[in-house]
Structure formats: structure tokens, C-alpha cells
C-alpha positions as CSV (number, residue, x, y, z in Angstrom):
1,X,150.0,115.8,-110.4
2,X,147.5,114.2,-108.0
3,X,148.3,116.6,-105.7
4,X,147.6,119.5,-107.9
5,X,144.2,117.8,-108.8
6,X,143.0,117.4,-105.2
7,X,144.1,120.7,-104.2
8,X,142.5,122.3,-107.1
9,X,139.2,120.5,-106.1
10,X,139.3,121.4,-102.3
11,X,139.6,125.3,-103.1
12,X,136.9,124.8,-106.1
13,X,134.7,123.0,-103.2
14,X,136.0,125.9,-100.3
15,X,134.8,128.3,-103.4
16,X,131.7,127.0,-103.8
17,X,130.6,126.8,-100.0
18,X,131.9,130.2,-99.7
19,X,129.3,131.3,-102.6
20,X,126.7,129.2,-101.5
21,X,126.8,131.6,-97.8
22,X,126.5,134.2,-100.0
23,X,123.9,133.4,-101.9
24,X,121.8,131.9,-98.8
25,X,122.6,136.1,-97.2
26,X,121.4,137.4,-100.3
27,X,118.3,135.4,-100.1
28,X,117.6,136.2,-96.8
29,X,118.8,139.8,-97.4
30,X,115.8,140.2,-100.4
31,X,113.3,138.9,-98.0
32,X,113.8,140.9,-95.6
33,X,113.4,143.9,-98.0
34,X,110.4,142.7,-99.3
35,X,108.8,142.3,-95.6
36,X,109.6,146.1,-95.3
37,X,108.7,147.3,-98.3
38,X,105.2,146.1,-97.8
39,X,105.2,146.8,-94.4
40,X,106.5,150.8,-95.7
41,X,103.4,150.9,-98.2
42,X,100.8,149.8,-95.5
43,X,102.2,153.0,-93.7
44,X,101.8,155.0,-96.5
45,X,98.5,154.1,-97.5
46,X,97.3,154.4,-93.9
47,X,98.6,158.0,-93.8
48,X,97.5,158.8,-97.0
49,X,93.9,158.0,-95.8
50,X,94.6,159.5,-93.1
51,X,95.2,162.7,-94.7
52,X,92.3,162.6,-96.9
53,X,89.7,161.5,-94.2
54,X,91.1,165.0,-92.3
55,X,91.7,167.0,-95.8
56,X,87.8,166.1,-95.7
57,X,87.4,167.0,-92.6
58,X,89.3,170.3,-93.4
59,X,87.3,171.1,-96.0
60,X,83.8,170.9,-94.6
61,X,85.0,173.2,-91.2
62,X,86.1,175.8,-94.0
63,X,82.6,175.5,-95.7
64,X,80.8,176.0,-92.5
65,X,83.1,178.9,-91.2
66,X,82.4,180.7,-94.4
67,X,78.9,180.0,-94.2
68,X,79.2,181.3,-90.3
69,X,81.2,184.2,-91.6
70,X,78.1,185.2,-94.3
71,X,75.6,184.6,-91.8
72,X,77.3,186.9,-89.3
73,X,78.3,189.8,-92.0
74,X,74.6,189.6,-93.0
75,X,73.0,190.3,-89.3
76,X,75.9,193.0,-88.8
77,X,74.6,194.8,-91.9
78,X,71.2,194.7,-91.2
79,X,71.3,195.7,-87.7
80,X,73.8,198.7,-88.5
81,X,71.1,199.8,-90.8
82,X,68.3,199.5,-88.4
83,X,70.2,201.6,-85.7
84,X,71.8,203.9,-87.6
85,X,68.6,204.7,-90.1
């Protein structure tokens, strides 16, 4: 009967070691996720400015080109008329 005692202690006590590793992994495990999960969201909020400083940037060139465009379209029109009047 003592036997059976000890030996159901020493694989409770091999059980809970073994658990104990496993939770200390998972701990570990979760931390490192965390560390790249926040490192993954400074990424994407530095590309998402990224984007919308040259979106901006984008935007403005197409203004100006349109604006060139006009400009040019204009001085084409009035010189064809003054030549060919």
C-alpha cells in the first residue's frame, strides 16, 4: 500500500513538472507574440503614412498636370486661331 502511495505521488509530482514546462513555453510563447504583434502594427502604421504622405503627394502632381494640361490646351487654341484667322 505504501508503495502504491509513493508511486502515485512521484508521477503526480513528474506530472506537475511536466505541466509546469508547459506552462513556462506557453508564457514565453504569448510574449513573444505580443513583441511581434506590436512590432507588425508599427510596420503598418508606418506604411500606411507612408502611403498617405505619397497618396498626397499623388494628388497634388495630378492637380498641377491638369492645370499644365488647361494652360497648354488654352495657348494651342489661341494660337491656332491667330494663324489660321
Amino acid at each position: 500500500m505504501d508503495e502504491d502511495i509513493r508511486t502515485v505521488l512521484y508521477e503526480s509530482n513528474r506530472m506537475l513538472t511536466e505541466q509546469s514546462a508547459h506552462l513556462k513555453w506557453i508564457c514565453r510563447t504569448l510574449e513573444e507574440m505580443k513583441a511581434a504583434s506590436a512590432d507588425l502594427e508599427v510596420r503598418v502604421r508606418s506604411l500606411e503614412e507612408w502611403k498617405a504622405e505619397h497618396t498626397g503627394v499623388e494628388k497634388k502632381m495630378a492637380v498641377w498636370a491638369g492645370a499644365f494640361g488647361a494652360v497648354a490646351g488654352v495657348l494651342v487654341g489661341v494660337m491656332l486661331e491667330l494663324f489660321l484667322s
